[in-house]
C-alpha positions in Angstrom: -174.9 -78.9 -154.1 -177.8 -78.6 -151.6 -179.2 -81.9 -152.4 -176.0 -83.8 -152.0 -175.5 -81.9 -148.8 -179.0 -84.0 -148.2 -177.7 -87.3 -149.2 -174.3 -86.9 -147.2 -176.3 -86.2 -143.5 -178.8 -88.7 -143.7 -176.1 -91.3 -145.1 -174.5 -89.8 -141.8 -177.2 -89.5 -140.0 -178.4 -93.4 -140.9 -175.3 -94.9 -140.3 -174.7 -92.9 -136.9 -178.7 -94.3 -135.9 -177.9 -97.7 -137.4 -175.1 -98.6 -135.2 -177.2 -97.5 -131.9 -180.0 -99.9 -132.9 -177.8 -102.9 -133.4 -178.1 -105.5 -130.9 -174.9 -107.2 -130.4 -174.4 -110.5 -128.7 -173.5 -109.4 -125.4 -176.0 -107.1 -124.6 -178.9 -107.0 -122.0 -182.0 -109.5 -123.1 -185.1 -107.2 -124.5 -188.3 -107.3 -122.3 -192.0 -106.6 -123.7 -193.6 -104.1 -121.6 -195.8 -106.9 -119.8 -193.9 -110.0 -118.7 -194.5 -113.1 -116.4 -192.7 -112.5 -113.4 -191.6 -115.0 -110.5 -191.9 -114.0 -106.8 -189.8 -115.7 -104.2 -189.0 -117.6 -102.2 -193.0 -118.4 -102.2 -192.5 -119.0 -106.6 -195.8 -117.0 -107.2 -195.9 -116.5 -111.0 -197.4 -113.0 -111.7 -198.1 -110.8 -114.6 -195.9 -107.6 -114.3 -196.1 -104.2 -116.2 -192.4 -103.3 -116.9 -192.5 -99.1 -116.6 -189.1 -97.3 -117.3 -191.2 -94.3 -116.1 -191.5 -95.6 -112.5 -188.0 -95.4 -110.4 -189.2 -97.7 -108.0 -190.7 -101.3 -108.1 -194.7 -101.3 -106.7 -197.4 -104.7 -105.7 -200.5 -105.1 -104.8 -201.0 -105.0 -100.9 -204.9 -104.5 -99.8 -205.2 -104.1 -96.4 -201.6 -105.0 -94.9 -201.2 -105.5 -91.2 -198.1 -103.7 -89.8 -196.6 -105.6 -86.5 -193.4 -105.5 -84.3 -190.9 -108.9 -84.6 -187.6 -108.5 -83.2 -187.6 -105.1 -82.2 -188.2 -104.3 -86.0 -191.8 -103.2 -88.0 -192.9 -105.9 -90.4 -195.8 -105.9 -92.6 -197.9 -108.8 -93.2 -200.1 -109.0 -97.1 -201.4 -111.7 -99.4 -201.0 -111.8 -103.1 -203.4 -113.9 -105.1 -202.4 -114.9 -108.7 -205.1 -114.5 -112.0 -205.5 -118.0 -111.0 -206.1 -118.2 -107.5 -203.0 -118.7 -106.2 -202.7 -117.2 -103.0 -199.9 -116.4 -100.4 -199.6 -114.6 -97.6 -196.2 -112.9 -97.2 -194.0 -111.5 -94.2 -191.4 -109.0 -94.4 -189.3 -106.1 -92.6 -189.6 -103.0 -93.6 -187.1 -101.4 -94.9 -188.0 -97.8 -95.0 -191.1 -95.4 -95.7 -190.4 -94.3 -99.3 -192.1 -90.8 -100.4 -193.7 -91.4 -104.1 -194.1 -88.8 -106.5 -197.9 -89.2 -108.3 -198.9 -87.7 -111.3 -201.8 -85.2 -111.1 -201.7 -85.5 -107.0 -199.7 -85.4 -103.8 -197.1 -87.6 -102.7 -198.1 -90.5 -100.8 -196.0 -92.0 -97.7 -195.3 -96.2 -98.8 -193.8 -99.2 -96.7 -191.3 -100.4 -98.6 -189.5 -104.5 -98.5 -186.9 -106.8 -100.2 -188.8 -109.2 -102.6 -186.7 -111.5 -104.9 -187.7 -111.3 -108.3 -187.2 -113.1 -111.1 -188.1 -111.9 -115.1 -186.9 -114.5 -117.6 -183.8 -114.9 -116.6 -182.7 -112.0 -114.6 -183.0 -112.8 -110.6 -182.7 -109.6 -108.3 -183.7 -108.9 -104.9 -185.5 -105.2 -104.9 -187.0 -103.1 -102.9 -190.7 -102.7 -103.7 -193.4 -100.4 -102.1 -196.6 -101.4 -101.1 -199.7 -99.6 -102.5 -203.3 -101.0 -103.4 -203.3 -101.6 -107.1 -206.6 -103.4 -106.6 -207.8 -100.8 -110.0 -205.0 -102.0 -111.8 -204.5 -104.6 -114.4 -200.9 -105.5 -113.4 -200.5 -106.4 -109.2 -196.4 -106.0 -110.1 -195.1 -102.9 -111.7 -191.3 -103.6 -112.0 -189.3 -100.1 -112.1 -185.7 -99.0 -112.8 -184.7 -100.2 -109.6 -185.1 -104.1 -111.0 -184.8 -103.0 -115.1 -181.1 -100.9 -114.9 -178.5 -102.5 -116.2 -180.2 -105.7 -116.7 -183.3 -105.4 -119.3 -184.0 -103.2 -121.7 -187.8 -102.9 -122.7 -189.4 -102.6 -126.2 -192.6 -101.0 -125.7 -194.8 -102.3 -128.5 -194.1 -105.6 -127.4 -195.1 -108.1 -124.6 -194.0 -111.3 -123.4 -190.8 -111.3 -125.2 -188.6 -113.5 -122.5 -191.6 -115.5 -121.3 -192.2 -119.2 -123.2 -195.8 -118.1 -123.1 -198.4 -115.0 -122.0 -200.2 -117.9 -119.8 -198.7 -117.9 -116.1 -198.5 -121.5 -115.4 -196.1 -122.8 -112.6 -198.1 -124.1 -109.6 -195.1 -125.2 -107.7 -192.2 -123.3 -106.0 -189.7 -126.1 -107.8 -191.8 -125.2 -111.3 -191.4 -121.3 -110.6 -187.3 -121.9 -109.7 -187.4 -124.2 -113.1 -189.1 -121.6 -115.4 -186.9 -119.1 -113.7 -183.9 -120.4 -115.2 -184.1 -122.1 -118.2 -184.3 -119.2 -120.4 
């Protein structure tokens, strides 16, 4: 009795599990936790950590200059590529965001729009701007860009890129690679 009691909830329990892990044809493409990531309008093919832990997107921005344009604050930064590709890019901002860090205070970050694109998923997001000079990853995409359109297997990287290699060098290449998956 016991041991059939056994057998029926984990046939339960297995077919219950079983239908969750399913993928079914309509359901959001599966990221790797790193992926190759397109900024634009500039095209700039990065590497980007994909973090369901984060709520909020972050980049690299060393030293950015804040300034006045039209009545509004902007902030100017570069972001250089693994291979030296470099631009320098101009933006409102948005809002100051207040970030939560682990093991310290919160910190006060300018946050913009920045179109994004990760295989085939194109959002504009708003993205704070913190040094990540440390950091292996200059993108760390958040559940503001990953909701509702990736879901991200954490064992895995580079799942909806052709290749681990970032290697557009033009915007037309970027838009290209951007959309053919």
């Amino acid at each position: 009795m016991k041991s059939t009691n056994y057998i029926l909830i984990a046939t339960l329990l297995y077919s219950v599990a079983g239908c969750c892990v399913l993928a079914r044809e309509d359901s959001m493409p599966v990221a790797g936790w790193v992926e190759r990531a397109i900024l634009f309008p500039d095209g700039l093919p990065v590497h980007a950590k994909l973090d369901t832990g984060a709520m909020t997107t972050s980049i690299n921005a060393v030293d950015p200059i804040f300034f006045t344009r039209d009545g509004s604050r902007w902030v100017r930064f570069s972001l250089t590529s693994r291979h030296g590709q470099t631009i320098i890019l101009e933006r409102p901002v948005v809002r100051v965001a207040t970030i939560k860090r682990h093991f310290s205070r919160t910190q006060e970050r300018p946050v913009i729009k920045l179109d994004i694109c990760i295989g085939a998923v194109q959002k504009t997001v708003e993205v704070n701007l913190v040094d990540r000079t440390g950091l292996n990853y200059q993108l760390l995409v958040g559940r503001n860009f990953l909701g509702s359109s990736l879901l991200v297997q954490s064992d895995r990287t580079y799942l909806l890129s052709k290749s681990a290699k970032v290697g557009s060098t033009t915007k037309a290449e970027a838009e290209q690679d951007c959309f053919q998956y």
